[in-house]
SELOLUM-478415 format. One record per residue (C-alpha): x negated, y, z negated; residue in one letter. Coordinates in nm, 4 decimals. Last residue first. Example, Ala and Ser with C-alpha at 12.3 -4.5 7.8 and 13.67 -1.06 7.14 Angstrom:
2
> -1.3670_-0.1060_-0.7140_S
> -1.2300_-0.4500_-0.7800_A
This chain:
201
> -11.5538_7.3689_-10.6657_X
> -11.5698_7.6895_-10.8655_X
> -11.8718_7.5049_-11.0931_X
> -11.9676_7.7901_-11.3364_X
> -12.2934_8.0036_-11.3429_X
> -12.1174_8.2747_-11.5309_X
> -12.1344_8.0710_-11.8330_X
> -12.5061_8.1639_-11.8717_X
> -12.3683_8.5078_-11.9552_X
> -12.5377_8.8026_-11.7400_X
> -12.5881_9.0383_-12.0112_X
> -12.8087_9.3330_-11.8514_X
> -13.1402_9.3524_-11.9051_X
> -13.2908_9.6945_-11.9998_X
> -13.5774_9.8452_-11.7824_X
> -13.2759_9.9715_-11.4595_X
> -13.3887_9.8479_-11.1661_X
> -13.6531_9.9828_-10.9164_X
> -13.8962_9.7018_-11.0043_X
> -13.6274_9.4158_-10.9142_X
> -13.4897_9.5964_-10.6458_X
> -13.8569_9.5554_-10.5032_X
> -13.8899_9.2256_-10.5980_X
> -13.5690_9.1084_-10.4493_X
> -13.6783_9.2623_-10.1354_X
> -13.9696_9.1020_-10.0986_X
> -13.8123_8.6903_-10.1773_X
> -13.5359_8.8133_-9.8972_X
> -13.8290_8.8700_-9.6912_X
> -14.0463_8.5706_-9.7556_X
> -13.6496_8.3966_-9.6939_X
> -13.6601_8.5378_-9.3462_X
> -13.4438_8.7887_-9.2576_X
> -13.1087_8.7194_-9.0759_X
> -13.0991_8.7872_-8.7274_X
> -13.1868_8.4324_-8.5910_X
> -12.8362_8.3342_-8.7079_X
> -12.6536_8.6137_-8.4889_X
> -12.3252_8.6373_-8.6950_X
> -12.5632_8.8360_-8.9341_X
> -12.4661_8.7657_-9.3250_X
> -12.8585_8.8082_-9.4127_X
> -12.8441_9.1368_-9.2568_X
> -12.5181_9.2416_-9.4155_X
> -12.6694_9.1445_-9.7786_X
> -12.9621_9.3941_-9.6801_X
> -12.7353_9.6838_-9.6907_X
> -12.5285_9.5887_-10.0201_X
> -12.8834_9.5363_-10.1761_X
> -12.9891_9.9127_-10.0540_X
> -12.6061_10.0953_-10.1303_X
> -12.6555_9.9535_-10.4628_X
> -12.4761_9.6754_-10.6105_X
> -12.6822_9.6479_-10.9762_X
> -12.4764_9.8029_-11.2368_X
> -12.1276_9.9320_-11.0748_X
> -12.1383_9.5503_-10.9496_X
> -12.2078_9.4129_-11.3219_X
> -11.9397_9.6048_-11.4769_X
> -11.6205_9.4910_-11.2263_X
> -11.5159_9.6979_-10.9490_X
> -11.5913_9.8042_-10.5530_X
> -11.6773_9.4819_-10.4094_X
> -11.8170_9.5150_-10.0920_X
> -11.6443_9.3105_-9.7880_X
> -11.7687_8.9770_-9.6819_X
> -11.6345_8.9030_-9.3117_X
> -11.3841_8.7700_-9.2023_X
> -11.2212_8.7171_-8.8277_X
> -11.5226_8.5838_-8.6501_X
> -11.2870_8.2813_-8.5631_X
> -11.4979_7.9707_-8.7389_X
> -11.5278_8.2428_-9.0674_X
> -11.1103_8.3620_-9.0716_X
> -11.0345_7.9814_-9.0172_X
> -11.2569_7.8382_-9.2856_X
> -11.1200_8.1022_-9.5149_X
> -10.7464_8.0700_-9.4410_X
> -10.7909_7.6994_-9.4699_X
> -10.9568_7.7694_-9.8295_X
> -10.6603_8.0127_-9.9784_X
> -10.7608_8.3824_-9.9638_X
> -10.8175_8.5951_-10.2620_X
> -11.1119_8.4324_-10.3958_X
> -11.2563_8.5397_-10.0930_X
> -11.6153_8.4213_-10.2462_X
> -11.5809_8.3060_-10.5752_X
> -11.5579_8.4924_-10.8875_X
> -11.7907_8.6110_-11.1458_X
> -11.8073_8.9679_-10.9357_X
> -12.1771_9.0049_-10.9543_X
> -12.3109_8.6687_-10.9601_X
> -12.0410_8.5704_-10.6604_X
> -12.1488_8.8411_-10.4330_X
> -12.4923_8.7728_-10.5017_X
> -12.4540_8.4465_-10.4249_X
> -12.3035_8.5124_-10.1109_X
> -12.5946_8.6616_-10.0494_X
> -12.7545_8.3485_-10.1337_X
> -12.5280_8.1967_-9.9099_X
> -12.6204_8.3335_-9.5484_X
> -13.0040_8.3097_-9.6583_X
> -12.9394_7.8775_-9.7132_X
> -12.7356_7.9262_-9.3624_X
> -13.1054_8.0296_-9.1871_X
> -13.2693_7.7998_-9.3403_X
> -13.0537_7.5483_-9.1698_X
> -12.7699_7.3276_-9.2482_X
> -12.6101_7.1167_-9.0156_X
> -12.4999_7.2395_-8.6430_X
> -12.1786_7.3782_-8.4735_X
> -11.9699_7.2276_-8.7246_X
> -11.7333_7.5695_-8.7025_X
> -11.8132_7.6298_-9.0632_X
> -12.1779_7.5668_-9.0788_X
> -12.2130_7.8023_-8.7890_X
> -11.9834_8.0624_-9.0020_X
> -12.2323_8.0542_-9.2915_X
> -12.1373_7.8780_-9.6110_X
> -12.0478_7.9985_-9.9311_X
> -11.6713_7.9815_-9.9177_X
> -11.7129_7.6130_-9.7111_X
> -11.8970_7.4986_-9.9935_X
> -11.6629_7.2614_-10.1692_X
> -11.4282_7.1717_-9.9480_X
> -11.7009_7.1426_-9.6741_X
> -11.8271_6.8336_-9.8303_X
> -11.5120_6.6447_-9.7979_X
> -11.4588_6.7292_-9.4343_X
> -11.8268_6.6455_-9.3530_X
> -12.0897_6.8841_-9.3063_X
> -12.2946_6.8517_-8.9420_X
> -12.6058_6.6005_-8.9094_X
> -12.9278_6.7893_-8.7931_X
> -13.0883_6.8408_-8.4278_X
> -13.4771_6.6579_-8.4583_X
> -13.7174_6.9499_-8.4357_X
> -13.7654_6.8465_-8.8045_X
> -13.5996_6.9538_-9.1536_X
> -13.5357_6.7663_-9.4442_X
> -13.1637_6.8035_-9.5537_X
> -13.0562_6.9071_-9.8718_X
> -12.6619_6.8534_-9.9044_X
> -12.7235_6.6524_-10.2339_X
> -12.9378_6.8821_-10.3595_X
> -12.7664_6.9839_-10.6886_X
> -13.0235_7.1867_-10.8481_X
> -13.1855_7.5248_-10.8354_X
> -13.3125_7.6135_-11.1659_X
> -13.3072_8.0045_-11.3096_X
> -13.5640_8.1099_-11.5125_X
> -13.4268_8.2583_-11.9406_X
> -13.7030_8.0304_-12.1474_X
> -13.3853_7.7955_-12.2260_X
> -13.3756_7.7782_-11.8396_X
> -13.1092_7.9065_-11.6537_X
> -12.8983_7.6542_-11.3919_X
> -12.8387_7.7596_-11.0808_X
> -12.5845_7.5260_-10.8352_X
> -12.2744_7.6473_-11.0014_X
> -12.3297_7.9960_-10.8735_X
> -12.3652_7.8806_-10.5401_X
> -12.6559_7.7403_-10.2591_X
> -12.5414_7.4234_-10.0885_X
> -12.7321_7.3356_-9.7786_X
> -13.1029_7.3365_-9.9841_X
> -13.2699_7.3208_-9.6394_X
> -13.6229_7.1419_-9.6440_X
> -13.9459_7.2666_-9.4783_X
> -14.0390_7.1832_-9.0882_X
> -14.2588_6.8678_-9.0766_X
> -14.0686_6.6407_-9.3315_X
> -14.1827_6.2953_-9.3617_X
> -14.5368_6.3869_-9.3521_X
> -14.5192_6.6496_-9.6220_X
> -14.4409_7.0673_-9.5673_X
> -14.2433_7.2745_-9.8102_X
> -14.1821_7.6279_-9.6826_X
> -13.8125_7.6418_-9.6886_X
> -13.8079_7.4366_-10.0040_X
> -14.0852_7.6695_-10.1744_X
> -13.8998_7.9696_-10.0234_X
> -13.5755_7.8435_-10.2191_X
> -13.7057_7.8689_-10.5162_X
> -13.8727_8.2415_-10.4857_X
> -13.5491_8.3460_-10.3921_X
> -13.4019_8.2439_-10.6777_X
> -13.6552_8.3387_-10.8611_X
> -13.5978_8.7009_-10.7351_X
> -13.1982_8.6591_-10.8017_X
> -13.2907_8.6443_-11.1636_X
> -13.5343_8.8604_-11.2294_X
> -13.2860_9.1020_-10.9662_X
> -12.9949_9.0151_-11.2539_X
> -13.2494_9.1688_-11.5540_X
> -13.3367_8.8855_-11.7812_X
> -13.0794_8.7872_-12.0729_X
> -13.2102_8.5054_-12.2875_X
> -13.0464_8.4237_-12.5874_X
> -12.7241_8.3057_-12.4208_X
> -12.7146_7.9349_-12.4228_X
């Protein structure tokens, strides 16, 4: 499906915008939003009308003041390159604050159309995060990140990847920002192929 090609901030912005109505979603069995726990390429499916879905919520949790359940062994296999270093050294379950940690990893991923430290073998990935050891660097090659990485995304991507969890902005502020990058980009779309959004799992 490639006959819609919206501008990679129209994409990222929905994003955004999806994951603000789970952060922000209020009902009697869930008093503080829900977590998504497993934002990734392979997670966002695009729309024949050219929006991108969230899906795969099988790591959503609904949130309360009640502490949440940590990721599993099996579960962190597959979003352990994603996930924020908290998440990583089972210090807690997924929290809003780890859904902003991996859409910039997102990003990252969108951009370069691989995965996160697709350089490094999975223990050395978990180990480098738990330890404080690695750290997202910028990509310097590749069409799509000579396109859209500016120095301003690449800037706010390091706040959302803060080792300090309360640090990170807000998903109303990622949502902002998008929009802004969005109306500063360049008018023509560029090609981001559906297939990009592919299961590295």
């Amino acid at each position: 499906m490639e006959n819609h090609d919206p501008p990679f901030f129209t994409i990222m912005a929905e994003v955004a915008e999806g994951l603000q109505y789970l952060h922000n979603f209020r009902s009697t069995a869930c008093s503080e939003g829900i977590c998504h726990g497993n934002i990734k390429c392979s997670n966002i499916l695009i729309s024949e009308e050219g929006h991108p879905l969230i899906c795969e919520f099988k790591m959503a949790q609904l949130l309360d003041p009640v502490p949440s359940s940590t990721v599993s062994d099996d579960r962190l296999r597959t979003v352990g390159r994603w996930s924020a270093p908290e998440i990583i050294k089972r210090e807690k379950g997924a929290k809003k604050e780890s859904d902003i940690w991996s859409f910039a990893m997102t990003i990252i991923e969108a951009l370069t159309l691989t995965r996160p430290y697709d350089y490094l073998e999975d223990d050395d990935v978990y180990v480098g995060l738990a330890h404080g050891k690695l750290y997202p660097s910028r990509p310097t090659s590749g069409r799509h990140v000579k396109r859209w990485l500016t120095d301003d995304l690449w800037m706010f991507m390091l706040k959302c990847w803060a080792r300090r969890e309360a640090s990170r902005p807000k998903i109303k502020e990622v949502t902002k920002k998008m929009r802004e990058l969005e109306c500063r980009s360049p008018a023509n779309p560029v090609r981001l192929r559906v297939s990009l959004f592919f299961d590295t799992s």
